[in-house]
C-alpha angles and dihedrals in degrees: 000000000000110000083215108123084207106055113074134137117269156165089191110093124211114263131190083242093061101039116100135178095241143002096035117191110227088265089084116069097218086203092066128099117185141081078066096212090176105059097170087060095051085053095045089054080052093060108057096049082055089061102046115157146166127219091214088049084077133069131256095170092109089035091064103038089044084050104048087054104094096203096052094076121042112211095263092046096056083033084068094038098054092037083055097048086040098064087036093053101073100013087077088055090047091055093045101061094032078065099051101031094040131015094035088055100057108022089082093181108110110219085047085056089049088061099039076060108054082039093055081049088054091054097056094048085049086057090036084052094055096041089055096039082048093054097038096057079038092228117168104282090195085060100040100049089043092053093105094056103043101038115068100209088054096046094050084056102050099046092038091059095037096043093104101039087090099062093054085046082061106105090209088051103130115215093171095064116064105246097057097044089056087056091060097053098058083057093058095045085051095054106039110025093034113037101026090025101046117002097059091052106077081041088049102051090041100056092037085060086070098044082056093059092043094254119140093354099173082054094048092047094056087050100048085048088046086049095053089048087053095044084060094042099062100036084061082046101052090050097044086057087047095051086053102053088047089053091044110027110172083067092079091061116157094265098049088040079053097046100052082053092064087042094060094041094049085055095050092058091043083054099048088044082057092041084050095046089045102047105027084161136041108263125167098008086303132129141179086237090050085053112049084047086063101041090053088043084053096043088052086057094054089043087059099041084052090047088251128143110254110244111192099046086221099145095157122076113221082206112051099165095067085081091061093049095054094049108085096202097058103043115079121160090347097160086032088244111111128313099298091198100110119246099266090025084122086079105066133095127197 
């Protein structure tokens, strides 16, 4: 007899009414796919097959050339560049296993479980990205996948986001009570609106200042490419954690509504100390001012896709080309390089 809570034999088939994200009775196969109830989740599976790349598909030849000139990049400015790739380089990995370690295991919905695992897929080719980008510039490896450990503003990162990843790691971790599906949202909310939502983004705006400028443009490219798969990521993840508290609404009670708030807020600081320790000087038309500005413009429009009230009143990005940059329909040829729509971009719809 299978151990698989799913597979049982049965005359009931499987209906939308009684599909739900998570927490699903035996009467719902969880290995079966169809009648797809959460339409958004199966396109946005969609989506990111329609956006299928590969980081050796693109070229480092100028990367590396551009790189090994010592005059073409003053300290600060591969001070910047190596504090970037270093973050990059294992938070790829973080989110990775918090997906299938965590978040598979639990979100039982199936269509919700196709995407977790094109996005785990996306993960690997993100770590892949930064392992290849990393050789090829050949920066110290040792330096750059111990980043997280040696250098303070990383690590905080890193543990603030993931602080809340052990508890859903816990087996006797109830999601069916609220508590500890309340648990389990913060995690959520740590995953995809911090650390995709947030913490990339003063990574994201720096190195795509250079990309503006034609300056590792193989780099740039691979970021831009990164940007647009995390953009995707936590909009599926806002609305998962919608779709749960819809589904369970006593969860979003006024102190855990509050206390996401000061989750959120904690992080932003934790972003803007990184973006301070990372660019101590102003390089490429680029400050630490312009760029809290832009991390807390960013964060109110996570607090309102989340329903939350906006905390910081900056309605105005400081970068407004970083819109353009995420819109694939928009964007050709944007680091001269090649047409950096992907092959089947033609098929998605925002």
């Amino acid at each position: 007899m299978s151990d698989d809570p799913c597979l049982k034999m049965t005359h009931d088939r499987v209906t939308m009414d009684n599909k739900k994200i998570i927490n699903n009775d035996r009467t719902v196969d969880c290995n079966q796919l169809v009648p797809i109830k959460y339409r958004w989740a199966w396109n946005f599976y969609l989506d990111g097959c329609a956006n299928h790349w590969m980081p050796t598909e693109v070229s480092m030849q100028r990367d590396i050339e551009q790189w090994k000139d010592k005059k073409a990049f003053t300290d600060e400015e591969r001070h910047v560049v190596k504090r970037v790739l270093g973050f990059f380089a294992t938070a790829e990995t973080l989110i990775g296993n918090n997906l299938v370690l965590a978040i598979y295991r639990i979100i039982d919905n199936p269509e919700c479980r196709q995407y977790l695992l094109r996005q785990a897929f996306e993960e690997a080719i993100h770590v892949h990205t930064f392992q290849y980008i990393v050789q090829s510039l050949s920066l110290d490896e040792g330096e750059m996948f111990n980043m997280y450990r040696e250098v303070e503003t990383i690590y905080d990162k890193d543990e603030h986001a993931m602080s809340c990843t052990n508890s859903v790691l816990d087996p006797n971790l109830d999601t069916k009570t609220k508590e500890g599906l309340q648990k389990f949202v913060k995690n959520l909310v740590g995953l995809y609106v911090i650390t995709e939502g947030i913490f990339f983004y003063g990574g994201f705006v720096t190195m795509l200042s250079f990309g503006r400028q034609n300056r590792l443009p193989g780099t740039c490219e691979q970021i831009q490419y990164i940007l647009r798969d995390e953009s995707i990521h936590m909009n599926f993840g806002i609305e998962l954690i919608k779709a749960i508290i819809e589904e369970n609404p006593e969860i979003w009670d006024q102190p855990f509504q509050e206390e996401m708030i000061e989750f959120i807020k904690s992080a932003v600081k934790l972003e803007e100390a990184y973006c301070d320790e990372c660019l101590p000087n102003g390089i490429l038309g680029l400050n630490t001012e312009l760029l809290h500005q832009y991390i807390r413009y960013i964060a109110d429009r996570r607090f309102a896709r989340l329903d939350l009230p906006q905390q910081y009143g900056q309605d105005e990005n400081p970068f407004p080309w970083m819109s353009e940059v995420i819109d694939l329909k928009k964007e050709k040829n944007f680091f001269e390089t090649r047409v950096t729509e992907y092959q089947t971009g033609g098929a998605l719809e925002w």
